[in-house]
C-alpha positions, 0 to 999 in steps of 0.5 A: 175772261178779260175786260178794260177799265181805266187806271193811272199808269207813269201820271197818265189816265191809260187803258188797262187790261184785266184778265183772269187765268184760269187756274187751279185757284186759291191754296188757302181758300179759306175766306168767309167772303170768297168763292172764286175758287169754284168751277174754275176750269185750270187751263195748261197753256197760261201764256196762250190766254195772255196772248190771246187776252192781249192781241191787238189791245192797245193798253199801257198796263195788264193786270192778271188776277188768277182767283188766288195768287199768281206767285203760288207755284201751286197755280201757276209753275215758276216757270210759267210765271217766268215765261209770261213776264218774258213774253210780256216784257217784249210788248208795249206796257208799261206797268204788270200787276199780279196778286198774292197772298204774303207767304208767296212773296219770295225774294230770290224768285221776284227778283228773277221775276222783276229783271225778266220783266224789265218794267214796273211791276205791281203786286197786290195782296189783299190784307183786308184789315191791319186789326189781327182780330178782323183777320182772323175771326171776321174774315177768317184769312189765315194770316196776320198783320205782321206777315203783311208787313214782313211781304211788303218790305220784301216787295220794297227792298225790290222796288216793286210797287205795293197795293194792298186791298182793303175789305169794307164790312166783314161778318160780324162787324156793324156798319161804323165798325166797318167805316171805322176799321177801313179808315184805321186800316188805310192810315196804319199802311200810310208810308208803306203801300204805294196804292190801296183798293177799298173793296165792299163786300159782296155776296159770293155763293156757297159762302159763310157771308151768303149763308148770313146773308140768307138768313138776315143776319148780315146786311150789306154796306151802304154805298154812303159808307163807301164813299164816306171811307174814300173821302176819309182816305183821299189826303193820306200819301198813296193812290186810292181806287175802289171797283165794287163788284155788283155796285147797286145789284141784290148782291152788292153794296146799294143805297135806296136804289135811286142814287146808286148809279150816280154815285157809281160814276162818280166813283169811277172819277174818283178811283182816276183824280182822288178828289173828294166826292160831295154827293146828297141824296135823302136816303143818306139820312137813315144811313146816318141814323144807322150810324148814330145808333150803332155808336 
C-alpha cells in the first residue's frame, strides 16, 4: 500500500511517497489508540514491495511506516533493512524516513544504516507526550520520556534528523487538557527534534479508545483544537505538519460537519508553509464554551 503526499524536502515542496510494509507489526502493541497491527498479512520479500512501490514514481523522499518499527529486527532483519537502504541509496531521492519506537535506536546498526544510505535520513518516533503520567496511564505506551531523549541524542550524535509525533487528546484527558499537553509537549522538545507531527486521535477497531468511544464515554477532538495547537506551535525552531487520518468522518476529529473540509485544506497548507492559519466558522464558539467549562 502506498499513496503520495506533498512534504518539504532540502526547502523545496516535493512529492513523497508513503509505503506501508507489510510485516509482522508492532513488538509492543500495547497502545490504547492502536490497531494497526491486525490483519496485516507479513510479506518475506520487503524489498520487492520497495521496488514495486517505487518504480516509475518521480519522488524526491519515501517515507516507509511498517504499523511498528522498521528498526526492530523483530519485523524487519538487519539485514533486510541493510538491503533496502542499499537499493534505495542508487535512486533519485534525497531524503528516507522510517519509524521507531526508542529502544530500537542503536547506534552501531544506524550507523552501518546511515553510510549505506548515503542520503539524508529521518527517523520518527511517536513520543506522544513529554508528561511521563500521559504515557503511561492515558496512552499506555510503554516507555518514558527519558528513553525519548536518551533515542534522540543517539540519532543526533549521527546526524539524523529527528521527527517526533505528538498525540492530540488521549483517553482520560479533557479537551483543554489535550490542547494543554500537545503545546507543552512541543515547547519541551524545542532544540532537539528537527520536525514534529501532531496527530489527532482517531478511532481504530478493537481498541481501549473504541470501546470508550462506544460507550460515550470518550469524545473525539474538535478540529478547532487542532488548529489552535498548530497555530500555538508555528513560531517555535522545528517544521510542523499534521495529516489527521479520518479528518471530518465518524471516526475522526470533526467540527460541525460544515467547516471540516476547509479547514482540512488549509491544513494541508499549512503542514507546507507553517504559516499561522485565521479561519471562523460559528461552530468555533461552542468549542470555546467547551473549553471555558473544563478550565
Amino acid at each position: 500500500m502506498s499513496w503520495i503526499t506533498e512534504e518539504i524536502v532540502n526547502g523545496k515542496k516535493e512529492k513523497a511517497l508513503n509505503i506501508i510494509l507489510p510485516t509482522r507489526g508492532c513488538s509492543y502493541n500495547k497502545c490504547y489508540m492502536c490497531s494497526y497491527s491486525l490483519g496485516i498479512k507479513p510479506e518475506e520479500n520487503l524489498l520487492k514491495v520497495i521496488k514495486n512501490e517505487l518504480e516509475d514514481r518521480k519522488v524526491k523522499k519515501v517515507k516507509i511506516f511498517t504499523s511498528g518499527s522498521f528498526l526492530d529486527e523483530k519485523e524487519i532483519k538487519f539485514e533486510d533493512q541493510m538491503e533496502i537502504f542499499e537499493y534505495l541509496s542508487n535512486t533519485d531521492i534525497e531524503e528516507v524516513t522510517v519509524e521507531t519506537r526508542p529502544e530500537f535506536v542503536d547506534r552501531e546498526n544506524l550507523k552501518k544504516l546511515k553510510d549505506t544510505l548515503n542520503k539524508v535520513l529521518e527517523v520518527a518516533i511517536g513520543l506522544e507526550s513529554a508528561n511521563d503520567y500521559v504515557l503511561e496511564y492515558c496512552i499506555n505506551k510503554g516507555f518514558k520520556y527519558k528513553d525519548f531523549l536518551d533515542a534522540s541524542e543517539i540519532l543526533s550524535s549521527l546526524d539524523i534528523k529527528i521527527k517526533a509525533y505528538v498525540f492530540l487528546k488521549p483517553l482520560f484527558l479533557t479537551e483543554y487538557e489535550s490542547i494543554i499537553d500537545a503545546v507543552n509537549t512541543c515547547e519541551k522538545i524545542e532544540g532537539i527534534v528537527d520536525s514534529v507531527s501532531i496527530n489527532p486521535m482517531a478511532i481504530h477497531k478493537k481498541t481501549l479508545a473504541e470501546y470508550f468511544w462506544q460507550k460515550g464515554e470518550y469524545k473525539l477532538p474538535w478540529i478547532w483544537s487542532l488548529l489552535y495547537v498548530l497555530n500555538e506551535v508555528s513560531d517555535l525552531d522545528f517544521y510542523v505538519i499534521s495529516h489527521p487520518v479520518a479528518l471530518g468522518k465518524r471516526r475522526g476529529i470533526h467540527n460541525c460537519g460544515k467547516c471540516d473540509r476547509d479547514i482540512g485544506k488549509l491544513i494541508a497548507e499549512y503542514s507546507l508553509k507553517n504559516r499561522k492559519i485565521d479561519y471562523y466558522h460559528e461552530c468555533k464558539e461552542e468549542w470555546e464554551k467547551i473549553l471555558k467549562r473544563e478550565w
